[in-house]
Residue, then its C-alpha position, 0 to 999 in steps of 0.5 A: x603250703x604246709x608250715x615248717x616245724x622248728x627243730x624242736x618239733x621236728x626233733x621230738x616228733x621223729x625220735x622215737x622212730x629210729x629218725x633224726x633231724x639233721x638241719x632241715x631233713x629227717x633222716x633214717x638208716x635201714x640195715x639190710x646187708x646186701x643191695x637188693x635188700x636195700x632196693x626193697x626197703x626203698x621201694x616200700x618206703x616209697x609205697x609208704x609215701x604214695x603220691x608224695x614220694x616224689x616231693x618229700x623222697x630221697x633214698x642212697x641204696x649201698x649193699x649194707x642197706x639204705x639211708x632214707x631222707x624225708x624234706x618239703x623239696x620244694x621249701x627245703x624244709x621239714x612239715x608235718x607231712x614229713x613227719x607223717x611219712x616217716x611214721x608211715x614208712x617206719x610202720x611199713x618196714x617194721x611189717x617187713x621185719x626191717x627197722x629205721x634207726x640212726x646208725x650210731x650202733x656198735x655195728x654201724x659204720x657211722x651214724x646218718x649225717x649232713x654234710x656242709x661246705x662252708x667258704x668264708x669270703x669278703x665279697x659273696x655275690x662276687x664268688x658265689x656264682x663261680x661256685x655254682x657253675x664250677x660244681x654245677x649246683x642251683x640255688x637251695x629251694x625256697x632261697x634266693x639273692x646273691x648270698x643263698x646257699x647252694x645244693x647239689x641238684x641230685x643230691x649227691x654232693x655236700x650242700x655250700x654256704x658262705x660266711x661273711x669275712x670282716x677282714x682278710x685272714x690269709x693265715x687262716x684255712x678258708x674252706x671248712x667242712x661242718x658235719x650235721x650228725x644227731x643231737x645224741x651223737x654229737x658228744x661222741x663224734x666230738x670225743x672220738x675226733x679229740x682222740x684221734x689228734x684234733x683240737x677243741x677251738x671253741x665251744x661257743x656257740x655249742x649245742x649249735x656247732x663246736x670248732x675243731x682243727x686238726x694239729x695243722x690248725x685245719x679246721x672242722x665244725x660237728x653241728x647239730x639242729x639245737x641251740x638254733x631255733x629263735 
């Protein structure tokens, strides 16, 4: 079994290729303006892959085009052979007069991204399992214990993660919501959220994560991969 890269590797590996890494993903965008368009970027994407397609795959198609994710599905991580395959599918659709890029154009709807749920509470093994059965999740691949993470088993929902509380907090939101978006469209994300009402609580733990709220104190993180390895 293949090691997993650390987010700088993975990071650096993938740059230069319209990628980005988005917390144990890789993830493009492929412009194509109508859904059989995008029916056909997957299905080279996919012929890229070869064999491996299966394991390491994921595509969202939509009429503007389609998001493709690259992941060692059954560690919930990025390798090398990630790292590969997306080099092999950008070659494929740049051949076809495609491209991978991350969607933080002028023109793009938003950049690719990652979406969290995180859920503080005082006793995680004692919530965790109402979780998983009430939104019909499984345990995120390579975790286990009564404190792991949770993930959507198609894919289609946001992955839940639990903080540990030191203390009850009622007055404070309990559920919060952390947005994974590349490195390089962090401090937009973050500018244009500050324009729009919102609030910096904290920067911390930033390039990490930075904590916003809105004007009732709701609060969201916009997270990226860096400041977290080691």
């Amino acid at each position: 079994m293949a090691s997993p890269l650390s987010s700088q590797e993975a990071s650096d590996a993938v740059g230069g290729l319209g990628w980005r890494f988005l917390l144990g993903t890789l993830r493009t965008s492929v412009p194509t303006g109508s859904l059989a368009g995008a029916a056909e970027a997957a299905a080279l994407a996919v012929a890229a892959c070869g064999d491996d397609a299966d394991r390491h795959l994921r595509a969202d198609l939509r009429p503007a085009g389609a998001v493709l994710t690259l992941q060692s599905t059954d560690r919930a991580d990025v390798t090398a052979l990630d790292v590969e395959l997306a080099g092999r599918i950008s070659a494929a659709l740049r051949r076809a007069g495609l491209r991978t890029e991350t969607g933080s154009g002028p023109d793009a709807p938003r950049s690719v991204q990652l979406l969290e749920v995180g859920i503080d509470a005082l006793d995680i093994a004692a919530i965790r399992p109402f979780w998983k059965a009430v939104l019909g999740y499984d345990d995120e691949a390579g975790t286990d214990g009564p404190e792991a993470p949770l993930v959507d088993p198609v894919g289609q929902g946001p992955a839940i993660w639990f903080q540990q509380m030191d203390r009850p907090r009622p007055q404070r939101n309990r559920l919060h919501f952390d947005i994974c978006v590349p490195h390089d469209e962090a401090p937009r994300r973050i500018a244009d959220a500050l324009a729009a009402g919102g609030r910096l609580v904290s920067a911390d733990e930033a390039p990490a994560f930075w904590v916003l709220a809105d004007r009732e104190g709701n609060e969201a993180c916009v997270t990226t991969w860096q400041g977290r390895d080691g």
